[in-house]
Each structure stands twice: as C-alpha cells, then as structure tokens.
PyMOL CGO cylinders between C-alpha atoms (Angstrom):
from pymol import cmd
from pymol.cgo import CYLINDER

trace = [
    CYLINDER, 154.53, 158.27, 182.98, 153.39, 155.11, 185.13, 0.3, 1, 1, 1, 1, 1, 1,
    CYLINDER, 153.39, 155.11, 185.13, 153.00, 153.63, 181.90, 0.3, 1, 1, 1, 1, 1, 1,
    CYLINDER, 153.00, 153.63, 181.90, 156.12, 154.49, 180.09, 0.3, 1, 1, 1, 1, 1, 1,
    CYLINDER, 156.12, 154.49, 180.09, 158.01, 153.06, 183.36, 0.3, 1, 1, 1, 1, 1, 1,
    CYLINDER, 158.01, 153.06, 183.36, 156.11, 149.63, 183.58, 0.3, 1, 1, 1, 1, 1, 1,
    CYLINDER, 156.11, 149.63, 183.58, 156.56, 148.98, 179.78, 0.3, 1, 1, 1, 1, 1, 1,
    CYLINDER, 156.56, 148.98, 179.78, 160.67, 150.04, 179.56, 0.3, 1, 1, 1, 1, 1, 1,
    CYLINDER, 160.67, 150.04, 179.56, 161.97, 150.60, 182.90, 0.3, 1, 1, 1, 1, 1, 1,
    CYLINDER, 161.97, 150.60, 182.90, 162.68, 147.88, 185.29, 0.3, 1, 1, 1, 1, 1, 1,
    CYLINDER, 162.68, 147.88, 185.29, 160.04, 148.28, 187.49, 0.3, 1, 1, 1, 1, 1, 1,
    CYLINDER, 160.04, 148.28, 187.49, 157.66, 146.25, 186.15, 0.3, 1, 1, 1, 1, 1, 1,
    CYLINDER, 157.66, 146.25, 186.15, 160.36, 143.69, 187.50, 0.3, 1, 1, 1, 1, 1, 1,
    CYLINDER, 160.36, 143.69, 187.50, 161.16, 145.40, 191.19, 0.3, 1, 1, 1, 1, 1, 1,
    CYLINDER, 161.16, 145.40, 191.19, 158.31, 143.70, 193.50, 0.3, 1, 1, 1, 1, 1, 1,
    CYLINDER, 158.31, 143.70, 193.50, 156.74, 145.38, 195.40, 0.3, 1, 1, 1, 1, 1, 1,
    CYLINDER, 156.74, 145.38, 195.40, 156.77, 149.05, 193.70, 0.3, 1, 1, 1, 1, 1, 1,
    CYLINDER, 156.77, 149.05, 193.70, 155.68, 147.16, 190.28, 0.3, 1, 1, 1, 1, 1, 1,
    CYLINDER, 155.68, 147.16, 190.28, 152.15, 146.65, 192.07, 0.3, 1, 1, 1, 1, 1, 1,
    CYLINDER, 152.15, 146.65, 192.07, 151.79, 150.06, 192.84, 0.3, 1, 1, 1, 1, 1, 1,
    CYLINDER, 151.79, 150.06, 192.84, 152.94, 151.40, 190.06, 0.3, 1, 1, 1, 1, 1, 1,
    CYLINDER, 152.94, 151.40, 190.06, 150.38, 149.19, 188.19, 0.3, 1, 1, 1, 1, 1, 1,
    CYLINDER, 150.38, 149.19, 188.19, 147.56, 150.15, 190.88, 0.3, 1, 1, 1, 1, 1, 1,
    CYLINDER, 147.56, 150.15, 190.88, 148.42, 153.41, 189.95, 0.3, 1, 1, 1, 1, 1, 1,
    CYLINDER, 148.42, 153.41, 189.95, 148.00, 153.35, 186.50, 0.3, 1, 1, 1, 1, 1, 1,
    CYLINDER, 148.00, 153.35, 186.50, 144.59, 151.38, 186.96, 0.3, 1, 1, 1, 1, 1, 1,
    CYLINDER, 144.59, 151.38, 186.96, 143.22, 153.89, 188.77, 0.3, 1, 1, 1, 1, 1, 1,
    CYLINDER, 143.22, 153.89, 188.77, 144.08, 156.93, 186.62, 0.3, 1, 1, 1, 1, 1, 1,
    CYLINDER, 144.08, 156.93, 186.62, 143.04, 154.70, 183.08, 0.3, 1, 1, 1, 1, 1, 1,
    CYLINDER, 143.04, 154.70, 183.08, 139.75, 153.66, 185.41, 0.3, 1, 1, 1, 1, 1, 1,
    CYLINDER, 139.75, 153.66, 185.41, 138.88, 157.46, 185.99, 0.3, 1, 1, 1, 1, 1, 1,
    CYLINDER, 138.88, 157.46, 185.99, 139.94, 158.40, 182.23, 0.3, 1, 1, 1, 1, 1, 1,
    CYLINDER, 139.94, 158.40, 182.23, 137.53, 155.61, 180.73, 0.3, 1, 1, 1, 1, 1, 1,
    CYLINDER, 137.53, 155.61, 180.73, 134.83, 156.55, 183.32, 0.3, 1, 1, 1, 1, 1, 1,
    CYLINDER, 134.83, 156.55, 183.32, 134.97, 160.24, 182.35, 0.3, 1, 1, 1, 1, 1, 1,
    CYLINDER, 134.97, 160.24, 182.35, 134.40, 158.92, 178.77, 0.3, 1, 1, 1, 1, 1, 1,
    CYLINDER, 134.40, 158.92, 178.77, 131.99, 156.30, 179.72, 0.3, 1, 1, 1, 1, 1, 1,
    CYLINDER, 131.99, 156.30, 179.72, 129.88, 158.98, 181.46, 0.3, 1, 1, 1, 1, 1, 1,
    CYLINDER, 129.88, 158.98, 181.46, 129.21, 160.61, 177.95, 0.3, 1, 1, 1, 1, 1, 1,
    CYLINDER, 129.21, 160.61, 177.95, 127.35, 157.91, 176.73, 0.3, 1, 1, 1, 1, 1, 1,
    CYLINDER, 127.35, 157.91, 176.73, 123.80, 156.30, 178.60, 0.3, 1, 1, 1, 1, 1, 1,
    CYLINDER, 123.80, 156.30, 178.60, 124.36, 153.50, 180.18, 0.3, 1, 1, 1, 1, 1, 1,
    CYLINDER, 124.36, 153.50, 180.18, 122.79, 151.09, 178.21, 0.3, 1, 1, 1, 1, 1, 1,
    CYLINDER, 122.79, 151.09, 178.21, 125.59, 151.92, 175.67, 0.3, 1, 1, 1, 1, 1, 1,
    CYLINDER, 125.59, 151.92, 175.67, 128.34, 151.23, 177.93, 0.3, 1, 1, 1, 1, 1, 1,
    CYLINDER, 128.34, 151.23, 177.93, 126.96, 148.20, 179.01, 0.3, 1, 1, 1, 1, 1, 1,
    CYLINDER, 126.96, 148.20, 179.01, 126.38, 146.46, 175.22, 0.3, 1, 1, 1, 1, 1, 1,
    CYLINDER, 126.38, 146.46, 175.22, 130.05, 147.77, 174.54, 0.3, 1, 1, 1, 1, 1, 1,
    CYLINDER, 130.05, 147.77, 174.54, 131.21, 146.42, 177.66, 0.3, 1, 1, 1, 1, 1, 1,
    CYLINDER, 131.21, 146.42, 177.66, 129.45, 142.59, 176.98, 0.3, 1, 1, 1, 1, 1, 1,
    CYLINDER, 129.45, 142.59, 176.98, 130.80, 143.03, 173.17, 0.3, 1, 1, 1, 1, 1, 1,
    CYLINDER, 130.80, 143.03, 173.17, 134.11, 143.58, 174.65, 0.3, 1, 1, 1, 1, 1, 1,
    CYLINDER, 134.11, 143.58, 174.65, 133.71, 140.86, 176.54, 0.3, 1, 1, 1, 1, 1, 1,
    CYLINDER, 133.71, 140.86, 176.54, 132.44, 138.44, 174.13, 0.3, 1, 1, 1, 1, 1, 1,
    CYLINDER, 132.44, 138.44, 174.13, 135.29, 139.92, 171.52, 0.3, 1, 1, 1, 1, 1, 1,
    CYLINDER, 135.29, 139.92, 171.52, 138.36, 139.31, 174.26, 0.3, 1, 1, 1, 1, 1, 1,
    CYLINDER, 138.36, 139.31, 174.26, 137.25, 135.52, 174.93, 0.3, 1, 1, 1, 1, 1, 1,
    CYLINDER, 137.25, 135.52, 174.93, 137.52, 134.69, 171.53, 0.3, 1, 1, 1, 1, 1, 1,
    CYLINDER, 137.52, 134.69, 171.53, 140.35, 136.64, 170.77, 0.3, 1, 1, 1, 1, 1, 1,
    CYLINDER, 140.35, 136.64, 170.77, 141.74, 134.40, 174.01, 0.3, 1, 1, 1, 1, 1, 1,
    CYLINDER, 141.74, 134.40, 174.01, 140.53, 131.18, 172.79, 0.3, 1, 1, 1, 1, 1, 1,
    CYLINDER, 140.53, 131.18, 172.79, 141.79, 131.64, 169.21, 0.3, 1, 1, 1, 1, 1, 1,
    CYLINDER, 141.79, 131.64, 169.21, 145.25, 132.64, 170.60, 0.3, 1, 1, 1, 1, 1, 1,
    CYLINDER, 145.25, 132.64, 170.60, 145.30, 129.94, 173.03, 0.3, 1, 1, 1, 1, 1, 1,
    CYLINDER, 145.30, 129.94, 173.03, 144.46, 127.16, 170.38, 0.3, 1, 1, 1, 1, 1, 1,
    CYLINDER, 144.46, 127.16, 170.38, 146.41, 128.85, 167.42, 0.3, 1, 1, 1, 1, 1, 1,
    CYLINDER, 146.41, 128.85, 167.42, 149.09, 126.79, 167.42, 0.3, 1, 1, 1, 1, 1, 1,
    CYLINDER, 149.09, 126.79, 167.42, 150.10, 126.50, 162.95, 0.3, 1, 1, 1, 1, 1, 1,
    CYLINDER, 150.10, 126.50, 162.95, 150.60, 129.98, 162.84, 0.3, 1, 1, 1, 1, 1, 1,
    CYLINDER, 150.60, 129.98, 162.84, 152.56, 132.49, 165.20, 0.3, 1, 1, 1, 1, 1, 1,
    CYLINDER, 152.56, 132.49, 165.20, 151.20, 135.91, 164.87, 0.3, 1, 1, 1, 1, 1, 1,
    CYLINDER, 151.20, 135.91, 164.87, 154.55, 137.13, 166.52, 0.3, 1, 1, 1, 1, 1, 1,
    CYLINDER, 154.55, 137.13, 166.52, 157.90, 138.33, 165.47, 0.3, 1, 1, 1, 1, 1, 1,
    CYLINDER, 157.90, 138.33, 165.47, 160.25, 135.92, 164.84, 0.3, 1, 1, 1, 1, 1, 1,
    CYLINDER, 160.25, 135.92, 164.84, 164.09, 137.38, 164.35, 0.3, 1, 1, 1, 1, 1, 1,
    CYLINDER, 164.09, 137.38, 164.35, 164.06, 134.54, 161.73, 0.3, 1, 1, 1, 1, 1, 1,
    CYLINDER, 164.06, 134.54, 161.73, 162.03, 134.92, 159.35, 0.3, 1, 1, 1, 1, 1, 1,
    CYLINDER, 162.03, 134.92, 159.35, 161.31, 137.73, 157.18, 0.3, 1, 1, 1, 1, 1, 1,
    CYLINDER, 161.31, 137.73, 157.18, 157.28, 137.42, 156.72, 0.3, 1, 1, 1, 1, 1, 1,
    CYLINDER, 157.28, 137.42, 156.72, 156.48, 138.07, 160.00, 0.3, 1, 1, 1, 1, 1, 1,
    CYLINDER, 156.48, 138.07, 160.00, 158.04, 141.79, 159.84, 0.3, 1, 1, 1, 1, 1, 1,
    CYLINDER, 158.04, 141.79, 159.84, 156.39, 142.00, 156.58, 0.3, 1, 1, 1, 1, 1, 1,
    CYLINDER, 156.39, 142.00, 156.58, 152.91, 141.26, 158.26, 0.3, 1, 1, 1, 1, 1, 1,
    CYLINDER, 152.91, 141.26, 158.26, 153.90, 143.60, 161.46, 0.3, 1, 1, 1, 1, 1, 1,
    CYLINDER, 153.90, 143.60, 161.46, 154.99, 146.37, 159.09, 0.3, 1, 1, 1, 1, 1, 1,
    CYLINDER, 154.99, 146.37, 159.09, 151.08, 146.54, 157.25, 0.3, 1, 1, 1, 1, 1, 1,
    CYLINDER, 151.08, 146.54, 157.25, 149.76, 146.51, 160.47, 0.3, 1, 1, 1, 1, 1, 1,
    CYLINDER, 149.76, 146.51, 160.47, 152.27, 149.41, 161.44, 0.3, 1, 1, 1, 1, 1, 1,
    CYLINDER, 152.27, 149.41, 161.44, 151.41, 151.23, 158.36, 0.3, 1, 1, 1, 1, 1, 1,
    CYLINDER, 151.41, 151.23, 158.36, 147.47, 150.61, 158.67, 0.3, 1, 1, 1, 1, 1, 1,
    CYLINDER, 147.47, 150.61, 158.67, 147.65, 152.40, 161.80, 0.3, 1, 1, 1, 1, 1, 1,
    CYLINDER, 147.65, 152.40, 161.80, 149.80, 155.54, 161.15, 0.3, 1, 1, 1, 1, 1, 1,
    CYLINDER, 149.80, 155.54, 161.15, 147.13, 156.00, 157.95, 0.3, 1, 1, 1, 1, 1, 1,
    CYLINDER, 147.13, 156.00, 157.95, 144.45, 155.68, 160.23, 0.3, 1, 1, 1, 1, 1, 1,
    CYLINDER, 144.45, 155.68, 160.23, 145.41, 158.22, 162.85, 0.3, 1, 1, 1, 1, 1, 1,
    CYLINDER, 145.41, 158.22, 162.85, 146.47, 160.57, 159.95, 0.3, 1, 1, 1, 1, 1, 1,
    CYLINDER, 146.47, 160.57, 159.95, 142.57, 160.36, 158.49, 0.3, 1, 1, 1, 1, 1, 1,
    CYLINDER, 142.57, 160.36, 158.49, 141.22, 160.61, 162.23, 0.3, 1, 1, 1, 1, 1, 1,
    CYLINDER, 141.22, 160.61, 162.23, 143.58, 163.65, 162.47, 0.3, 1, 1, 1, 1, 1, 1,
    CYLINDER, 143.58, 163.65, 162.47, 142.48, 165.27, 158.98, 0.3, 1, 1, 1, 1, 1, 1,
    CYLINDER, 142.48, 165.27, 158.98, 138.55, 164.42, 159.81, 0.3, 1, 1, 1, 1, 1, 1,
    CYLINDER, 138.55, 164.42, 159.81, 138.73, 165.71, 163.32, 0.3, 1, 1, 1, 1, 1, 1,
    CYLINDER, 138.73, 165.71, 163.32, 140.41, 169.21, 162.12, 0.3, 1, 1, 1, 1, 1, 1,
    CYLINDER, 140.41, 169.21, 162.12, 138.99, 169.50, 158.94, 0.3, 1, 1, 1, 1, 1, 1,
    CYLINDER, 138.99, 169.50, 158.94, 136.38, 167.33, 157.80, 0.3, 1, 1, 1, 1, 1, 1,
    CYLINDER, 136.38, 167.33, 157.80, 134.17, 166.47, 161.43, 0.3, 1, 1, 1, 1, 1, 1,
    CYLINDER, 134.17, 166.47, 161.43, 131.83, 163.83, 159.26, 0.3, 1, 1, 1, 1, 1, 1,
    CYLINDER, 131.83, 163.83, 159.26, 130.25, 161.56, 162.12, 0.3, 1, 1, 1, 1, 1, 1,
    CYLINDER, 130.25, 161.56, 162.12, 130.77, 158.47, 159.03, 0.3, 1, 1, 1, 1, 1, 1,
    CYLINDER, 130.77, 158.47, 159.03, 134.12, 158.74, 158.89, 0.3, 1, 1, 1, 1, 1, 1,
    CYLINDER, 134.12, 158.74, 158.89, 134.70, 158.42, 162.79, 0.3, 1, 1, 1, 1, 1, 1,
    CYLINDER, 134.70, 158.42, 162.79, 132.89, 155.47, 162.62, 0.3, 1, 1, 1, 1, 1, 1,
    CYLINDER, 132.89, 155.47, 162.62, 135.00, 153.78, 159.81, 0.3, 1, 1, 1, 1, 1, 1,
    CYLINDER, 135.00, 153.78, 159.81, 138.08, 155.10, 161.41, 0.3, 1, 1, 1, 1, 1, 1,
    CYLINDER, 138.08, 155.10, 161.41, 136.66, 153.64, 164.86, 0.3, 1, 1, 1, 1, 1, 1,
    CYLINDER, 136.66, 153.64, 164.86, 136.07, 150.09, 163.15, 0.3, 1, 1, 1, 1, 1, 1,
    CYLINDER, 136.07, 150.09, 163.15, 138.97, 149.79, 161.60, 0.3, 1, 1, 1, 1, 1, 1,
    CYLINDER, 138.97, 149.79, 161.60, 140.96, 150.89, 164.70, 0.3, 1, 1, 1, 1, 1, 1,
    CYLINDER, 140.96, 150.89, 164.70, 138.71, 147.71, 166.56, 0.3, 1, 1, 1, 1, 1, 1,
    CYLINDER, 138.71, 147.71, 166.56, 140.34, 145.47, 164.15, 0.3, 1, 1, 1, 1, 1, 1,
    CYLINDER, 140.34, 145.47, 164.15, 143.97, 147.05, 164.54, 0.3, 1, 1, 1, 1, 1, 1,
    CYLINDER, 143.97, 147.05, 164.54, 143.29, 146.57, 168.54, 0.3, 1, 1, 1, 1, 1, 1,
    CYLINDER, 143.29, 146.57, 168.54, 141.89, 143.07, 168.02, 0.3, 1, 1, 1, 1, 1, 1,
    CYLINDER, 141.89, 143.07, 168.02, 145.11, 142.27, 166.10, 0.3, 1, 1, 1, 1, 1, 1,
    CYLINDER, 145.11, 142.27, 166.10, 147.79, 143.44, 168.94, 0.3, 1, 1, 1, 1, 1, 1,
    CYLINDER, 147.79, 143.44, 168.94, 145.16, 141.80, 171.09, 0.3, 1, 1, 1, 1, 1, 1,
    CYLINDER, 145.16, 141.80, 171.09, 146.07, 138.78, 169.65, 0.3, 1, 1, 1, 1, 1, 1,
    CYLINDER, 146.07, 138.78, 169.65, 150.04, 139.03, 169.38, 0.3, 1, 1, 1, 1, 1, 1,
    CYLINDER, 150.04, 139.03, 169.38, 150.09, 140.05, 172.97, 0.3, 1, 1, 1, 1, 1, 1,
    CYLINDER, 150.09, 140.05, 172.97, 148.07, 137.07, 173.88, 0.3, 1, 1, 1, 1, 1, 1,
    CYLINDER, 148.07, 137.07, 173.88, 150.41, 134.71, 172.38, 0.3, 1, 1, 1, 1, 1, 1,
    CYLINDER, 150.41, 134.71, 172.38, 153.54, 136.34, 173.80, 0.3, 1, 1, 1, 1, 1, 1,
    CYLINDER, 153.54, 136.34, 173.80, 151.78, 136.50, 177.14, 0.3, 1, 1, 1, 1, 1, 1,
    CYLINDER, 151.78, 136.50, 177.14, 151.13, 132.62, 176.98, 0.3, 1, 1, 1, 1, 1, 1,
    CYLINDER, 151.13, 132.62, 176.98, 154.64, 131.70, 175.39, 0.3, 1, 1, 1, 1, 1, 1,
    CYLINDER, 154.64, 131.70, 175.39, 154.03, 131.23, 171.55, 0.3, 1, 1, 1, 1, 1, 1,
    CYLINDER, 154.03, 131.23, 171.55, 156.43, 129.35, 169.41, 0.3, 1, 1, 1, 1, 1, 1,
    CYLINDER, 156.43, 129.35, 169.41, 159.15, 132.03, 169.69, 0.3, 1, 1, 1, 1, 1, 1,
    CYLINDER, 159.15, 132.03, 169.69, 158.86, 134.89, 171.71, 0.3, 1, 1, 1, 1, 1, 1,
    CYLINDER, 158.86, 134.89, 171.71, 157.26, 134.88, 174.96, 0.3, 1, 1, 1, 1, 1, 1,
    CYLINDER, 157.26, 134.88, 174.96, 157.73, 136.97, 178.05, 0.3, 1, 1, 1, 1, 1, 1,
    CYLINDER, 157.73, 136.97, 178.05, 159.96, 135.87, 180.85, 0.3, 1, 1, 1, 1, 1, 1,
    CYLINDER, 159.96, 135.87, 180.85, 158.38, 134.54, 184.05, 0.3, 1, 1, 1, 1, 1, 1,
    CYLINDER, 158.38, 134.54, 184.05, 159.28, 137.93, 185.74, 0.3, 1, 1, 1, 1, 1, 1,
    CYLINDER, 159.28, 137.93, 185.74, 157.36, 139.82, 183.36, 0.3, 1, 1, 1, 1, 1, 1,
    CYLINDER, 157.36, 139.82, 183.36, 153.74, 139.24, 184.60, 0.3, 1, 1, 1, 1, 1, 1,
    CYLINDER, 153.74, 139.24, 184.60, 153.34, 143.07, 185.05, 0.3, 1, 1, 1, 1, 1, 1,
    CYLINDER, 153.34, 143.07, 185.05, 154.19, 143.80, 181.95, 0.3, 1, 1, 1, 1, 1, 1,
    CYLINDER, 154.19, 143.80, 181.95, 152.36, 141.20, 180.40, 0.3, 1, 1, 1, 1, 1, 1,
    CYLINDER, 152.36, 141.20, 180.40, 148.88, 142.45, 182.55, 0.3, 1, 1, 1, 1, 1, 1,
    CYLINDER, 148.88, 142.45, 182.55, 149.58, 146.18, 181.54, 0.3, 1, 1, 1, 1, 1, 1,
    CYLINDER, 149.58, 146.18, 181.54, 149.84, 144.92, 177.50, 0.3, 1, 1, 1, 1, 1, 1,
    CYLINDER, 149.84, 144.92, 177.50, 146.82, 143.05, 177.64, 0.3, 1, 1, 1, 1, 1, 1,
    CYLINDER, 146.82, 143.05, 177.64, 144.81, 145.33, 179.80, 0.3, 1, 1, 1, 1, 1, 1,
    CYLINDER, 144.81, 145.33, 179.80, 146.03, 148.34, 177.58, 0.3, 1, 1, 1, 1, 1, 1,
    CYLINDER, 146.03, 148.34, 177.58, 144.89, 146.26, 174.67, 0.3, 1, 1, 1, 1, 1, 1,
    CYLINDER, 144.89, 146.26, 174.67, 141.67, 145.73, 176.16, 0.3, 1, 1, 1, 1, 1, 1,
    CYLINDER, 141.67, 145.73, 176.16, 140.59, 149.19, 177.47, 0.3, 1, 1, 1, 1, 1, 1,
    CYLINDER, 140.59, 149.19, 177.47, 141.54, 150.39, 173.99, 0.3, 1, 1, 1, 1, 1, 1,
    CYLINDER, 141.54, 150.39, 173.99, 138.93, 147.69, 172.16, 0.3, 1, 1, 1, 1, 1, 1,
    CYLINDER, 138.93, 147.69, 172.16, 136.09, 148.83, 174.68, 0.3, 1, 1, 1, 1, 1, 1,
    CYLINDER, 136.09, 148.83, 174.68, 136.57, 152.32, 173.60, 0.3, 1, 1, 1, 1, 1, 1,
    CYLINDER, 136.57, 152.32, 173.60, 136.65, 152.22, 170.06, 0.3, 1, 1, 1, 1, 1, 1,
    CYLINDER, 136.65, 152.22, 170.06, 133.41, 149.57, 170.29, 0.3, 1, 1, 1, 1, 1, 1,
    CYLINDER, 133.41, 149.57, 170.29, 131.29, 151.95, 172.72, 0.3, 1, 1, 1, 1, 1, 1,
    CYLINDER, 131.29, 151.95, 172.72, 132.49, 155.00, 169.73, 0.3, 1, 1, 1, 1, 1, 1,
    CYLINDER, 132.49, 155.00, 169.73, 131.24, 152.51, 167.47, 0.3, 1, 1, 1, 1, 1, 1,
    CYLINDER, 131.24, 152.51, 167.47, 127.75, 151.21, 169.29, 0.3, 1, 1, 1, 1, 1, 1,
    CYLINDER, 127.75, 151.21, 169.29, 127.68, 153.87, 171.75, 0.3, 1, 1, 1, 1, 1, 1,
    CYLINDER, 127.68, 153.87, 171.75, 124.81, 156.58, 171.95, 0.3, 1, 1, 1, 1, 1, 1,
    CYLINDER, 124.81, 156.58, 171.95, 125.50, 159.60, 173.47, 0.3, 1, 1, 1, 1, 1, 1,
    CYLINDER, 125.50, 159.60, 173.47, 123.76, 161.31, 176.08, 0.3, 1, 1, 1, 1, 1, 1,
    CYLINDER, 123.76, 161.31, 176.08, 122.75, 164.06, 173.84, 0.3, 1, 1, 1, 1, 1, 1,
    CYLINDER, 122.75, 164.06, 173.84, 122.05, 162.87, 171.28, 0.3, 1, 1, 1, 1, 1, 1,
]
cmd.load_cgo(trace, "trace")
C-alpha cells in the first residue's frame, strides 16, 4: 500500500509524511529481502550484493553519459513506444513461463533462464528510470518528485539484487 501511495498519490509530494511513508516502505522491503537473503549463505548474498553493485554503477554511468539516444518515452515519436511495448511484452511472457514452470514444470534450468532474463528486463527499467531521474532529453521528473524518483530507482535496484542472488546464489541446503 505504502508503495502504491508514493508512486500515484500525492504524497510522495506532501513533506514531511512522504519521508515516512518512504521509511516505511524501506523497512518492510528491508525485512522482505532479509527473509529471502537468509535462505541463501552468506557468501552468496555478499557476491550478489558486489555484482549488484558493480551492475548499478555502470548502469549509472552509461545513463549519465548516454546522451545520442533517450531510452525514454517521448509523446513524439512513435519508436520509442515501439521499443517500450517489446520490453512490455518480454516481461508478461516471462512471468507467464515462471508461472507455468513454478506450477507445472519446477525444472531448477528454467528458473535460472527466467531469472537472467528478468536481470536484463530490471537492468533495462534501471536504465529508463535513471535517465528520467537525471532529466533526459524529454521526460524527466519534476524537482518535487525526489521521493518518487528514490522509490523507482531503489525498487529497480532491490529487484536486480534478487534476481542476481537467484541467479549466483547457493542455498543453505543445498
């Protein structure tokens, strides 16, 4: 719900209940990604975390310098939707064949495919947020948005460290 309300309500513009709204939502993603970090040893957590890491800095620097080619949507031009609609499309597919695998199929290669290619989707919004965060050539987020900007990217984020430690992670099991 905290979510929902920082990313279309206007509270993510009403100081000072947008911090605690966002401290709220920190600390219940914080405790969800702990509960799943605490599945895997800790030497798994802490390769996906430095991948993360070393994945969101150049993410960062290749939106920050990317300056021929707007990965955002312009009302414009047609291409752009075009682009945004394969990505749209690449991830309903995806969730349908992590759907079908985890009811049906349960093969431990599959959830690793879907997981990769889910790190690339990820890496991909990672990038368009970036750019609207930092005011690309067309769409950018108002000054008042820095919430809302901080919850995309950090959403973005979170979501790339858990598909890498699925991906590199080795359970404590196992």
């Amino acid at each position: 719900y905290t979510l929902f309300e920082l990313v279309f309500g206007k509270i993510s513009r009403t100081v000072p209940v947008n911090y605690a709204v966002m401290g709220i939502f920190t600390l219940f993603e914080s405790y969800l990604v702990s509960q799943v970090c605490s599945i895997y040893v800790a030497s798994s957590v802490l390769l996906a975390a430095v991948a993360t890491l070393s994945a969101t800095l150049g993410l960062t620097y290749y939106a920050m310098t990317l300056n021929k080619i707007s990965l955002q949507v312009h009302s414009s031009e047609k291409v752009e939707y075009y682009h945004l609609g394969i990505l749209y499309s690449l991830s309903w597919i995806v969730l349908s064949v992590s759907l079908i695998n985890l009811f049906f199929l349960r093969s431990s290669l599959i959830s690793t495919g879907i997981a990769c290619v889910f790190a690339v989707i990820y890496s991909i919004y990672l990038l368009i947020d970036t750019q609207q965060v930092l005011g690309g050539k067309h769409n950018k987020l108002q000054l008042d948005d820095y919430i809302l900007g901080a919850t995309i990217i950090y959403v973005d984020i979170i979501s790339l460290f858990l598909k890498i430690l699925q991906i590199l992670g080795k359970k404590k099991d196992d």
